[in-house]
LUMLO-609239 format. One record per atom (N, C-alpha, C): x, y negated, z negated. Coordinates in steps of 0.1 Angstrom, whole numbers, plus 5000, padded with zeros to 4 digits. Example, Ala and Ser with C-alpha at 12.3 -4.5 7.8 and 13.67 -1.06 7.14 Angstrom:
LUMLO-609239
513250574922/512350454922/513250334922/512850224929/513750114929/512950004921/
***
This chain:
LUMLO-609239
041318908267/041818768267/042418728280/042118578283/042618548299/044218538302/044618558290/046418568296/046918678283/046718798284/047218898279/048118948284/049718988280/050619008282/051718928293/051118798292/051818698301/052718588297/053718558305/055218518296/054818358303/054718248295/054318178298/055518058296/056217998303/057117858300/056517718302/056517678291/056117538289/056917428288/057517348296/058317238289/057717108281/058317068276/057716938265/056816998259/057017168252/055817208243/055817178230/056917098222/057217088211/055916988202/054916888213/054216798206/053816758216/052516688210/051416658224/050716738229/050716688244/049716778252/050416958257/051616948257/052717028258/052417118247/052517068235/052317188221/050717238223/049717168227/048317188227/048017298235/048517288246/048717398260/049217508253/050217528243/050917648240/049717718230/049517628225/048417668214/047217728218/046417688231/045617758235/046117858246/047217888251/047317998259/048318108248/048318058238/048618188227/047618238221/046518168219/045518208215/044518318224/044818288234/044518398243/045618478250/046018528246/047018638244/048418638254/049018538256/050018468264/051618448251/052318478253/053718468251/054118358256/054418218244/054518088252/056318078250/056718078259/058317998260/058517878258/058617788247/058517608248/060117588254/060417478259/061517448262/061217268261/062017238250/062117038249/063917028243/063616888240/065216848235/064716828219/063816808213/063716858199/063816958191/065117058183/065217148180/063817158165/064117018160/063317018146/062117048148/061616988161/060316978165/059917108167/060717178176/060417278181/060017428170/061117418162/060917508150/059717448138/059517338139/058417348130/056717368142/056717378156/055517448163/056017608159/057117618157/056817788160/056417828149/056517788134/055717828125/054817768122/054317668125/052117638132/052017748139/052317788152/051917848165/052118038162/052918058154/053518238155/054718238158/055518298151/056818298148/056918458161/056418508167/056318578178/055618608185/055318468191/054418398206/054618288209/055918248200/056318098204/057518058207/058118128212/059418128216/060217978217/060817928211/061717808211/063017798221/063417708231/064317718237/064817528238/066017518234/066617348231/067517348245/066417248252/067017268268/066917098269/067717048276/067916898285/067516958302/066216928300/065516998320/066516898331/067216818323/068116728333/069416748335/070016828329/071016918331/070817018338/071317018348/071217168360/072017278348/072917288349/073517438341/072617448330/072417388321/071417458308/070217498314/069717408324/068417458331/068717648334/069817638340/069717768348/070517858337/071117838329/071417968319/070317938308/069017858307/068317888297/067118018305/067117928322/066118038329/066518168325/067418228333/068618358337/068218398318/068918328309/068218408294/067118458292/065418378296/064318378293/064218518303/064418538317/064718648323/064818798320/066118748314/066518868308/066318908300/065218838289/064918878276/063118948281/062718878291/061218918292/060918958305/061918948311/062119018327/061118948338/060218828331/059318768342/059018668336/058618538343/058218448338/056718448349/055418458342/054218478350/053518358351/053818188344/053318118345/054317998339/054417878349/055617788342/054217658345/054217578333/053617448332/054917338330/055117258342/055817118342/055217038335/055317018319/054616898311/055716778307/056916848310/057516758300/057916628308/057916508302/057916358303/058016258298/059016148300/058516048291/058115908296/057915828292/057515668297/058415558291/058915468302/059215358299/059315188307/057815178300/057315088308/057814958312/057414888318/057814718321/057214688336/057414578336/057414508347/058314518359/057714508371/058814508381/060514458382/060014338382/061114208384/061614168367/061614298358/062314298345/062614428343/062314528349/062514668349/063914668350/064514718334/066414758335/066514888349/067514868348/067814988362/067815188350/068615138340/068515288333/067015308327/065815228325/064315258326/064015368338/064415268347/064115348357/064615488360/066315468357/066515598362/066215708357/065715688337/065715758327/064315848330/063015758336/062015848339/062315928350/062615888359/062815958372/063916048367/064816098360/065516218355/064616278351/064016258337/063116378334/061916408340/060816318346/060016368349/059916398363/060816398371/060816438388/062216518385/063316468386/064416588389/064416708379/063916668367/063716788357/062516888361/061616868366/060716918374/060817008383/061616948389/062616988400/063317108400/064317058390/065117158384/064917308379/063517278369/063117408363/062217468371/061617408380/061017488393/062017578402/063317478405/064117568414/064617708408/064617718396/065617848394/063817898387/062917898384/061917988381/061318058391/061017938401/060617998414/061418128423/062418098419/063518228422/062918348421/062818358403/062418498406/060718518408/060318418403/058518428408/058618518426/059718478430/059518488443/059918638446/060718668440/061518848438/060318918434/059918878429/058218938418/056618918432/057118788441/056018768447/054718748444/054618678433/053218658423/054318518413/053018428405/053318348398/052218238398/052618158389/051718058389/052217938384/052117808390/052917718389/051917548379/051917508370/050817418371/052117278367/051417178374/052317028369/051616928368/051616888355/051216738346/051616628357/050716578363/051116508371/050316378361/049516248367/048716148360/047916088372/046716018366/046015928374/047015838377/047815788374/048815688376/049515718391/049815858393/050215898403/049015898412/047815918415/047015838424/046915718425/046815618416/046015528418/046915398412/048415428409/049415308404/048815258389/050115178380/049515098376/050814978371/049814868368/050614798364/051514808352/052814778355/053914798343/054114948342/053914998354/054715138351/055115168366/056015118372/056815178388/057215258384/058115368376/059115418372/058115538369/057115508360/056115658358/055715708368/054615628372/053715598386/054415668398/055615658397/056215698412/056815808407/057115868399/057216048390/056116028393/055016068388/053916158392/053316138398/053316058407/053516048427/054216188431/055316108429/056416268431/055716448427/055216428417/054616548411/054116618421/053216488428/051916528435/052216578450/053416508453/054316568466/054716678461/055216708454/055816858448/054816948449/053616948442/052817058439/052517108452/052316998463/051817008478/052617128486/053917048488/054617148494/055417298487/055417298473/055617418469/054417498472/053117458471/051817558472/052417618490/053117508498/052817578512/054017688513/055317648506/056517688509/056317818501/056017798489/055717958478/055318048483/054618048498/053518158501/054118208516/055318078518/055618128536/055818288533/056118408528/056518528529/055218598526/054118548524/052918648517/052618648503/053818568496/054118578480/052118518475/052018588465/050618488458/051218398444/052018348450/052618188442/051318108444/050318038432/049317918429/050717858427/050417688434/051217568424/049717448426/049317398416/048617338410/049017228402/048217068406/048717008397/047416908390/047716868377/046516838365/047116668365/046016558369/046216448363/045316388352/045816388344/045116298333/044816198331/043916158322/043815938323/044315968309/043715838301/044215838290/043915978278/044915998274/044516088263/045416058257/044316108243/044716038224/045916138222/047616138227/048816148219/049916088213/050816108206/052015958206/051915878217/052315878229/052315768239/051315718238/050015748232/049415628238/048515548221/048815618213/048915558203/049715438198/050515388204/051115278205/050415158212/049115198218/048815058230/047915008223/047914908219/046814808212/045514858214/044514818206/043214898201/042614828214/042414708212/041514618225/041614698238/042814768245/043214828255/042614968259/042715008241/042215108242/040415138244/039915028239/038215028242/038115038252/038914908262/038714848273/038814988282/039515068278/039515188286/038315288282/037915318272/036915318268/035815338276/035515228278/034215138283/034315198293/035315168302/035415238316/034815378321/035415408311/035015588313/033715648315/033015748319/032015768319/031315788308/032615888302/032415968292/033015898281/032515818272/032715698264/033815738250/034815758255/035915838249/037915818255/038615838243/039715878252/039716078254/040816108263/041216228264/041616288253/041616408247/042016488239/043016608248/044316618241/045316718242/044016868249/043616858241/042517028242/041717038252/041616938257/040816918272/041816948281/043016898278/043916898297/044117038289/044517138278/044917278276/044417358282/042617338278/041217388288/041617418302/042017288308/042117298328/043017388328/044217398320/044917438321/045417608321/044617638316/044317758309/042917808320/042117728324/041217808339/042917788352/043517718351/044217748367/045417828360/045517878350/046618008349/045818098347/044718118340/044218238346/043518318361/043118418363/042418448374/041518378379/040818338369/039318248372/039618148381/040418148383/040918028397/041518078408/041818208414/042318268419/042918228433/041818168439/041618128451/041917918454/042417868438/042917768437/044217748441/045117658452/046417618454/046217498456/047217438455/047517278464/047217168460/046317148449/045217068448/045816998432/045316858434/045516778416/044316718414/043616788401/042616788395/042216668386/041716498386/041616468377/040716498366/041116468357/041116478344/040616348333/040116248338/039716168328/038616078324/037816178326/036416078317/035516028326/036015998336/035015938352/036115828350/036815778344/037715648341/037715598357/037815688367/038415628380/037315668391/036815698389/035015678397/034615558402/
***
């Protein structure tokens, strides 16, 4: 199996693309860590997923101290963390010139400084160890903008500056730190089950591949850049959606 005996931390694994990830790198023999702010959520994945491969952790990634005594725990219970995936995020869209200021600052907390956060104290010991592997949910949005979303769009912007310079900084000593990052287009989860059906064709249509995204496709990428089979992959953000942006 491609991740046998590997301690894997996931944030936002409780639902979505986050729970989908955990599901297929348990399935191939991976020890998944979830870490979200849903306790309920979280305990009803671990008995879907294995009540020992699914490790539950009730973390706020935007809180520095819980970040760092939930790491320092996971540590000391498994002595390594061999693969951290930055999934977790949320959205809250609008318009420029109507965008509240706490919209703004609410995504930019979780999905860039929480990023941030759980990277700085993982990378730690990745780096003591000198091996690891880093992957981050970044979005097509973060290439290519969109309208009614500044606040997302410029998080995973940010992502995409993160993944860059961790790939260069991870390795200044020799370390074989991968940091990797996955953009998606649309794929069928709660967020985007909310957007009117019209929007949804219209995206559709676009695509090559005459479909939305499925959770199990970004698991897939995800699961080739944590295992070996990518070995020789750093630096780089992979889209992910259909030809949508071709």
């Amino acid at each position: 199996m491609k991740l046998e005996d590997k301690v894997v931390l996931i944030t936002g694994a409780s639902r979505g693309i986050g729970k989908e990830i955990a599901r297929e790198f348990i399935y191939n023999g991976a020890v998944v860590i979830a870490i979200a702010t849903n306790n309920e959520e979280l305990e009803d994945s671990k008995k879907e997923l294995g009540e020992n491969k699914y490790i539950p952790y009730k973390c706020d990634i935007t809180n520095i101290k819980e970040v760092e005594e939930v790491i320092k725990d996971i540590i000391n219970k498994f002595e390594k963390i061999d693969v951290l995936i930055n999934n977790a995020g949320i959205v809250k869209d609008n318009f420029l010139m109507i965008m509240k200021e706490e919209e703004f600052d609410s995504v930019i907390n979780v999905n860039l400084k929480g990023t941030f956060l759980v990277t700085k104290f993982v990378s730690k010991f990745m780096r003591k160890r000198k091996e690891g592997n880093i992957i981050n949910i970044s979005s097509i949005v973060g290439i290519d903008g969109n309208v009614g979303q500044t606040n997302y769009s410029a998080t995973k912007a940010g992502v995409i500056g993160f993944t860059k310079s961790w790939a260069k900084e991870l390795t200044l000593k020799g370390e074989n730190i991968r940091v990797n990052a996955v953009a998606p287009g649309f794929i069928k989860t709660q967020m985007t089950d909310n957007l009117k059906d019209e929007f949804k064709e219209a995206v559709i249509q676009k695509c090559c591949i005459k479909r939305l995204g499925l959770p199990e496709d970004i698991a897939k990428l995800c699961l080739f850049l944590a295992s070996e089979d990518s070995a020789y992959i750093t630096g780089q953000v992979i889209r992910i959606d259909g030809g949508l942006t071709i």
